[in-house]
Steps between C-alpha positions, in 0.01 A plus 500: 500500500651525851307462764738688758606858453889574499494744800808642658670302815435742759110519363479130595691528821224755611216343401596216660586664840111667474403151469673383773373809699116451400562141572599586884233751531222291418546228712575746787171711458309120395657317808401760741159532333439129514597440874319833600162528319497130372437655095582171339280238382517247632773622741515240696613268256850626422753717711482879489842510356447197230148702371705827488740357283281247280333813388845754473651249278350568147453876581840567600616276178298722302646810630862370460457412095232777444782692247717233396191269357183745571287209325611224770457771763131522397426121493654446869248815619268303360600165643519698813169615535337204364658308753419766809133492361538092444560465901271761597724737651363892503698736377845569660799741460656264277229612207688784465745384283210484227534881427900490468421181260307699290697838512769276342277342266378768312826706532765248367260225424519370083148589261287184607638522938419919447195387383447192774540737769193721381299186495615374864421831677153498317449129589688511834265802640177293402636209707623675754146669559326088427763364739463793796137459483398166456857282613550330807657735706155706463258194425254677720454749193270394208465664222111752484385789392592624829826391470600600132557851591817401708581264227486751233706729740762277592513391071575881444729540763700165408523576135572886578768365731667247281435667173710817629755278549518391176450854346822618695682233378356599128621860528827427649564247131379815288779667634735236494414461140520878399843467641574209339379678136657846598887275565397314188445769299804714644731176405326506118591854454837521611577136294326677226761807562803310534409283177464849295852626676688165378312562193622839424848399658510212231417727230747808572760186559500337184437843344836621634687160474384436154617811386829559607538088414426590162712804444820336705501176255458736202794665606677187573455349177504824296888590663607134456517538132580827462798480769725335250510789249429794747591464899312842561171352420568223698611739812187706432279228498582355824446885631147475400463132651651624841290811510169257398607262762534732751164648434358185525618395807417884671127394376507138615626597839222762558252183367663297741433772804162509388449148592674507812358804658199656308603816639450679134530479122835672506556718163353420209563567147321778334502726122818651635696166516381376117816718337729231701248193432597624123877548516518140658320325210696718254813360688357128443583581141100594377425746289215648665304794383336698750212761448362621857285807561372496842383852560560610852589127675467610862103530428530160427393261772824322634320129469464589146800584462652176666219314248697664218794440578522141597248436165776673295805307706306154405425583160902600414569181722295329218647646189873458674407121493273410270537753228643465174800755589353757276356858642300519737233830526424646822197729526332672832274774487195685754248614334149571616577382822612198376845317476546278164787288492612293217825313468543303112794281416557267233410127573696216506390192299355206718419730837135506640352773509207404685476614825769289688705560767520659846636828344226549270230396743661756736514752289123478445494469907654818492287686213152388684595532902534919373166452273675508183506204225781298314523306167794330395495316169665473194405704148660350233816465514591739890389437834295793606442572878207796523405610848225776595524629878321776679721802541228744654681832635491511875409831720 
């Protein structure tokens, strides 16, 4: 695992120039403190300005990697205080970089650092209050039962001080992480919506493309044989392959739209376009058989309807190309608030009939996204597709 964070450029640039700021300001406020009131111990043993920044250095450090590597951050605090309290220098302006240390800890800080900067502001106040009261800066102090009750007080006030620090820090990641979830889960949802939309397109695609396919190359082979003996079937038969074509292409182009713009589903096919969806496959040469009763069809939902339909269009698609070239037996009836759909051709020898296939595994796509049910098999010697959909009357 990394240890550094990936942070934008300008987040380093500024925490860098606060760094450099800090950096000036404590050895400003330390050098003027030193020559003035003499704080440092010993302070005559080193320059004002050489104490001021002895003691800056691991602070400002701190400050300047406290979000690209919060973990380092904490150990150079550390360092830095254990080196202040090492020399025996009181307490100075520099210290405050602690509480921006741990801010950053427990806000963008990994499990065990989160966790590390709870412990340091625990431990840190109880050796803040030891070293106040009993290092050498105060040596004069000893530790009574006179004395305990500042000790106590200044424990309390350390750990209130740097624990708030932390707890800031801690509320500022709960946000940053309910963000984090809300974006996440946004980004699931609409991946999630654009898979189902390629999904559908995919299905109404090689619903449309398979179809027309099948009925064009019907017609195509059917008029090359009969063209020899009579030129009007041939003529009439590339009618019904121009007409399929251009259908085709109307409905690929409106797939095509979808994709690009999302803007709407654009027509769709409903009961009312099934007398066409019949002539066609008639033209293709089949001799289809149709028994519909569909009551009043506008009560009808319109997904149902689409359901139907494209369950119907791949089921003919199915017969046109795997069938045996014999009849083929439409039948579509409501009843009960129900819509029962069964399409039975005879079976060519050596096809599957399992379920195989994207068109049969749409169609039963189609049958269960409306909360209907499909069964394609074959019985005896036909292929049978049987479909049951919902067809509840609307207000």
């Amino acid at each position: 695992m990394s240890v550094l964070r990936p942070l934008k450029t300008y987040q380093v640039v500024v925490d860098l120039v606060v760094a450099a700021a800090f950096l000036v300001l404590v050895v400003a406020v330390e050098g003027v403190t030193a020559f003035t009131v003499g704080l440092y111990v010993p302070a005559a043993s080193y320059p004002a300005s050489l104490s001021s920044l002895l003691i800056a250095l691991p602070f400002t450090a701190a400050l300047a990697v406290r979000r690209l590597s919060p973990g380092l951050s904490l150990g150079l605090a550390w360092a830095g205080a254990l080196l202040q309290m090492g020399l025996g220098w009181a307490p100075s302006v520099a210290d405050l970089a602690i509480f921006g240390v741990l801010y950053a800890v427990a806000a963008y800080g990994g499990r065990a650092v989160y966790w590390a900067g709870l412990v340091s502001a625990l431990a840190g106040g109880i050796l803040i209050s030891l070293y106040l009261v009993l290092g050498p800066p105060f040596s004069s102090t000893a530790l009574t039962w006179q004395t305990l009750p500042v000790v106590l007080t200044l424990l309390v006030a350390a750990v209130f001080a740097l624990g708030l620090a932390w707890t800031i820090g801690a509320l500022v990641r709960t946000g940053i992480r309910a963000r984090e979830d809300r974006e996440n889960r946004r980004r699931a949802e609409a991946e999630a919506a654009a898979e189902q939309e390629r999904v559908r397109i995919a299905r109404d695609m090689h619903d449309v493309v398979a179809h027309s396919l099948a009925v064009v190359v019907a017609q195509a082979d059917g008029a090359r044989y009969a063209a020899a003996s009579d030129p009007a079937v041939a003529t009439q038969a590339l009618g019904t392959i121009s007409a399929t074509a251009r259908s085709a292409l109307s409905d690929v182009r409106m797939l095509l739209t979808q994709l690009r713009l999302r803007e709407g589903d654009g027509p769709q096919p409903t009961f009312a376009d099934l007398p066409a969806l019949f002539e066609q496959v008639r033209g293709a040469g089949v001799d289809l058989a149709v028994d519909v009763d569909l009551g009043d069809p506008a009560r009808t939902p319109s997904a149902v309807q689409l359901a139907a339909y494209r369950i119907l269009q791949e089921a003919l698609t199915n017969a046109l190309r795997h069938g045996d070239g014999g009849p083929v037996a439409v039948r579509l009836r409501s009843q009960t608030g129900q819509l029962h759909l069964e399409v039975r051709n005879g079976l060519r020898g050596g096809v599957d009939a399992g379920w195989s296939g994207h068109g049969l595994i749409g169609m039963g796509e189609r049958a269960s996204l409306v909360g209907g049910r499909l069964n394609a098999a074959a019985e005896d010697a036909d292929f049978v597709v049987t479909a049951t959909l919902p067809a509840r009357e609307t207000s």
